[in-house]
Each structure stands twice: as structure tokens, then as C-alpha cells.
C-alpha positions in Angstrom: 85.9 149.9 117.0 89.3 149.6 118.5 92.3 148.4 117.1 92.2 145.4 119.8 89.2 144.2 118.4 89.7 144.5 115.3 92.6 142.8 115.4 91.2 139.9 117.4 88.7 139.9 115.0 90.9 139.4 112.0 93.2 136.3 113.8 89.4 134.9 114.7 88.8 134.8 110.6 92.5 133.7 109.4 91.9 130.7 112.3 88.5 130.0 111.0 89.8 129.9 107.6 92.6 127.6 108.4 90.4 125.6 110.4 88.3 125.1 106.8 90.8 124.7 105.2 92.5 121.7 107.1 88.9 119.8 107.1 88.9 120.2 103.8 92.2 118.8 103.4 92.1 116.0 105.7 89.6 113.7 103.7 91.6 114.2 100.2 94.3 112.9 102.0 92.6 109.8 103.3 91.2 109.2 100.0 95.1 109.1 98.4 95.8 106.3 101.0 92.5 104.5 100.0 93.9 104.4 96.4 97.1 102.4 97.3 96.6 99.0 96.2 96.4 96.1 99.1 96.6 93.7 96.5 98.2 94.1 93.6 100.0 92.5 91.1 103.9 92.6 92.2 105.8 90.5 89.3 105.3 89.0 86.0 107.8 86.3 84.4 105.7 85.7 81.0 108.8 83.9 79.1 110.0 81.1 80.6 113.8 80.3 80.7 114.8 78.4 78.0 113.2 77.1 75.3 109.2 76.7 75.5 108.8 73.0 75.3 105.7 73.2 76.5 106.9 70.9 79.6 105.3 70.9 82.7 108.5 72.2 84.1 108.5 75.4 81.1 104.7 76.0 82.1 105.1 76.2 86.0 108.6 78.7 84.8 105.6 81.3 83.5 103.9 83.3 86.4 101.8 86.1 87.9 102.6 87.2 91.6 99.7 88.7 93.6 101.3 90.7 96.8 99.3 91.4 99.5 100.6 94.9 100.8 98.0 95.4 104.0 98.5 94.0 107.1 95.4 91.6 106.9 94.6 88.5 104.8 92.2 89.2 102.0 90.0 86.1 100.6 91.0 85.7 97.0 87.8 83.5 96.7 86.3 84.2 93.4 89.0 86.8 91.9 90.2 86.1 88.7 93.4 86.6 87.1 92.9 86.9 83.0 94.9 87.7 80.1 93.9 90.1 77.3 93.1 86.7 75.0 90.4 85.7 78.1 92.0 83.4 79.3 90.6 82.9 83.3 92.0 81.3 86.0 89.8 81.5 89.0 90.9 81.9 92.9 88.8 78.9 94.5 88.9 79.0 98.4 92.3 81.3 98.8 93.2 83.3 101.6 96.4 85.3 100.8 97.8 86.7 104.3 98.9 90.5 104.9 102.1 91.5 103.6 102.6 87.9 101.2 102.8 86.8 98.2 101.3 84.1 95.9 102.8 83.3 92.8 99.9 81.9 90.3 101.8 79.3 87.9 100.6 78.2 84.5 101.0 74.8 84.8 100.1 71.8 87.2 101.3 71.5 90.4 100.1 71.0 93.8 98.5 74.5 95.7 100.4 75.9 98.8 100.1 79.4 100.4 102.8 80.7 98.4 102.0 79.0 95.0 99.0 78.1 93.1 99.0 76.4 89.9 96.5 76.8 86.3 96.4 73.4 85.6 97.2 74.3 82.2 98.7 72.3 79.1 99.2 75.0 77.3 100.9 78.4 77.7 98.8 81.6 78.8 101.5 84.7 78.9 102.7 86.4 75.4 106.3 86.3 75.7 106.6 89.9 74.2 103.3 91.3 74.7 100.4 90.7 77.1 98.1 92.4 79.5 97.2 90.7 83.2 94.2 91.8 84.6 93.5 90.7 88.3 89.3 91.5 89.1 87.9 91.2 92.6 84.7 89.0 92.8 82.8 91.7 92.0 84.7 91.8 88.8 85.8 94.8 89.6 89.6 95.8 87.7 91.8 95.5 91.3 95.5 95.4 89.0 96.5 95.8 85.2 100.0 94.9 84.8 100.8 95.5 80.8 104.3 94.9 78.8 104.9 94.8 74.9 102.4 96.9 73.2 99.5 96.6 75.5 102.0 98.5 77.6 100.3 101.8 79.2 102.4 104.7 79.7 
């Protein structure tokens, strides 16, 4: 065999290989976009400012925002946003656009595009520890955003 050939034969393997390789890499890749959240939750204000007076005003100051990071709505119909005591509030006929935000208040109010109320007299959020779990409506876990000692690490 001549040194030609051989050598042609070893660049044919390296680019083979690195041809393997780079299929094998490409899907792994894809999959770590997949993982980024589209919707997530973005913010949590579980104290209200101020004293909690239990005033329609103090409720509506405690919130959950759900962000939308792709570029296409996603129907929130049937989601649910809970707490770690079960408390439920459920995403009835909600479209939440790409790249927006909702902010989901405790109290009453009237529902826009960018806020959506509980109808709640009483308080949901623990001011120093709590756990908000947002579920598709497959109940699948979407988000988990922690703080206190439910806080993950």
C-alpha cells in the first residue's frame, strides 16, 4: 500500500469520525434549547407593602407573574398556579401572547391581558416562606419558584 493511500485513507476515517461525532452532537444541543422554559414564572411579590389589612387593595399588592419567553401565544386554559398549602387558582380561557407577561393577583379585580385576579378574600403567598408551582393542563410541573425554606438550592 502506498503512503498516498494510506494517507487518504486515514483523513477518510478522522472525517467520518468527525462526521459521527457532530450528529451526535447536534441533537443534545437541540434538546438544551427544548429545556428553556417558554413559560415560566418571572416574579413573585408574596408580602404586600404595608401592613396586611387584608384590603382588597393589600390582596391585589400580592402576585405571581407568568412571562411568556417564545415568540408565540400559548393558551393558559386549564393551567394552574398553586401554593405548597393547595391553594388553586385556575387559568379559565387565557391566551398569554409571545414575549408578555401576566401578573396573577390575589384579590378581586377585573381580568385584562396583563392582569388576572384570584377573587380571593383572603391572602395565598407566605410572606417569608412559600412555594409557587405553575402545572400545564396536563398537570404537568411547567415552573417552581421557591423562597424561605421551601427555597431549593
Amino acid at each position: 500500500m502506498s503512503a498516498s493511500s494510506t494517507a487518504r485513507r486515514i483523513a477518510a476515517t478522522v472525517l467520518a469520525a468527525g462526521a459521527v461525532v457532530c450528529t451526535v452532537a447536534l441533537p443534545a444541543s437541540a434538546d438544551t434549547r427544548d429545556r428553556d422554559p417558554r413559560v415560566e414564572i418571572s416574579d413573585v411579590q408574596a408580602d404586600s407593602p404595608g401592613r396586611d389589612n387584608g384590603s382588597n387593595r393589600s390582596l391585589n399588592a400580592e402576585w405571581v407573574e407568568i412571562t411568556n419567553n417564545a415568540r408565540r401565544a400559548v393558551d393558559l386554559d386549564g393551567w394552574t398556579l398553586r401554593d405548597d398549602d393547595g391553594n388553586r387558582y385556575r387559568f379559565d380561557h387565557f391566551r398569554l401572547a409571545g414575549r408578555a407577561t401576566v401578573r396573577v393577583h390575589t384579590g378581586i379585580g377585573r381580568d385584562t391581558r396583563t392582569d388576572l385576579y384570584q377573587d380571593r378574600h383572603d391572602y395565598v403567598w407566605g410572606n417569608h416562606s412559600d412555594k409557587a408551582i405553575l402545572r400545564d393542563d396536563r398537570g404537568r410541573t411547567v415552573d417552581i419558584e421557591s423562597w424561605g425554606r421551601h427555597h431549593r438550592n
